[in-house]
C-alpha positions as CSV (number, residue, x, y, z in Angstrom):
1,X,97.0,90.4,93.0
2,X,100.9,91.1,92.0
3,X,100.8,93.9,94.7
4,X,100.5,91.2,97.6
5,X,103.9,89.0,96.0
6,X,106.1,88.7,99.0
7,X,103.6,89.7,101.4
8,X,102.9,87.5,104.6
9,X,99.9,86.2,103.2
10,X,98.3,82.7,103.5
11,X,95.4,81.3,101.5
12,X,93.6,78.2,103.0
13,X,91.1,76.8,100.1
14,X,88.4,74.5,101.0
15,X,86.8,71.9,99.2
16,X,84.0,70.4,99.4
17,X,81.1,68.8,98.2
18,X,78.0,70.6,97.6
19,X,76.8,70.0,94.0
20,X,75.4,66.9,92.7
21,X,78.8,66.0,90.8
22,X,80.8,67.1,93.8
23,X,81.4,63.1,94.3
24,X,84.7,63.1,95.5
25,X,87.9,65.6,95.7
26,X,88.8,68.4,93.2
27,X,90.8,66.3,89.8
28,X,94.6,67.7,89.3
29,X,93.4,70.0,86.9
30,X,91.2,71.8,90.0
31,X,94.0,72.3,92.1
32,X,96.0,73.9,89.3
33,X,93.8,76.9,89.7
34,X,94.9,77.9,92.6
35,X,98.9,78.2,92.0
36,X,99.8,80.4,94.8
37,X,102.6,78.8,96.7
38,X,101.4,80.4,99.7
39,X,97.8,78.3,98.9
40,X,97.0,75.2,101.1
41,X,94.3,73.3,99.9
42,X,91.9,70.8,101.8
43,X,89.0,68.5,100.9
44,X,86.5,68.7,103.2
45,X,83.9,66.1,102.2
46,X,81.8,66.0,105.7
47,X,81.7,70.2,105.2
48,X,83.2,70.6,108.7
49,X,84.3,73.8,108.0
50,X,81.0,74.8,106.3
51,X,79.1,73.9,109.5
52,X,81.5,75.6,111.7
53,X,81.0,78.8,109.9
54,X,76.9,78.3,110.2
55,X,75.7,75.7,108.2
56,X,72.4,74.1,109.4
57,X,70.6,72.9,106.2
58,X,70.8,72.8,102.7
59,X,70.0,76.2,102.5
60,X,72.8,77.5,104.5
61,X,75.8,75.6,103.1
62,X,78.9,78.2,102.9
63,X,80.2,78.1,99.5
64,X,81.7,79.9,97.0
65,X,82.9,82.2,99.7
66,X,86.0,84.4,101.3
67,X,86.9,85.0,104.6
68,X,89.6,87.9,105.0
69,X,91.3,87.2,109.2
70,X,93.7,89.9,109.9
71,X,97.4,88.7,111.0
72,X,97.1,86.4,114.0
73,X,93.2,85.6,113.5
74,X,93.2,81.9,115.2
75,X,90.3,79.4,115.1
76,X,89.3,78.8,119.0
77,X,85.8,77.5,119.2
78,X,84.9,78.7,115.6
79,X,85.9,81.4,113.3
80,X,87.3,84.5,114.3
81,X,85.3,88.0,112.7
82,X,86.7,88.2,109.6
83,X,87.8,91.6,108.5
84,X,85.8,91.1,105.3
85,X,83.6,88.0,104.3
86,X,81.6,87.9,100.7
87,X,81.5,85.5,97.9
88,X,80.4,84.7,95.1
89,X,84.5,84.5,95.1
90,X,84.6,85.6,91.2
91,X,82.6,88.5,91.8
92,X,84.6,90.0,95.2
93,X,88.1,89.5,94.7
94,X,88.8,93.0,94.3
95,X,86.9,93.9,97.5
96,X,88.9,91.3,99.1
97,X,92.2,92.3,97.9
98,X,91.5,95.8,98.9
99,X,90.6,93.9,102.6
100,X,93.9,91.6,102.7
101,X,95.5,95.1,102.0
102,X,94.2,97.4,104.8
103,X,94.2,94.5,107.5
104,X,98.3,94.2,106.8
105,X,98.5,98.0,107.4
106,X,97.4,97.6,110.4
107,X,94.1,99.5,109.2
């Protein structure tokens, strides 16, 4: 994603625990895989976020997962409408990118 350096991009990443060795927050080495300076990251070991965004049961944890907000998107009483939303995260990046892209064009 070198065609978004300098951009007014911010990444929040959420942790939290969902499988069985999910025991307690991401190690050092975790964290080090997001090195974006622009990258907050949060542990989130009740999944308040998760059940903010729909979680109800074990089936319905959100994991794994990206949420694209176009500039000024603010948290109210629970997510805004993402421009674009899709995980597994590995597999969708490039959609996402692409997203990121149109929604600071204005697209």
């Amino acid at each position: 994603m070198a065609d978004l350096i300098g951009k007014p991009v911010r990444a929040l990443v959420v942790w939290e625990p969902v499988l069985p060795t999910d025991w307690g927050p991401p190690s050092t080495t975790a964290l080090k895989r997001i090195s974006d300076p622009r990258a907050v990251q949060f542990w989130d070991k009740d999944r308040l976020v998760s059940h903010r965004m729909g979680e109800h049961d074990g089936d319905s944890i959100v994991w794994d997962h990206i949420a694209v907000y176009g500039p000024g998107a603010t948290w109210v009483d629970g997510p805004p409408r993402p421009v674009y939303a899709d995980g597994p995260v590995v597999r969708v990046l490039e959609p996402a990118r692409t997203a990121i892209v149109k929604a600071l064009s204005g697209v």
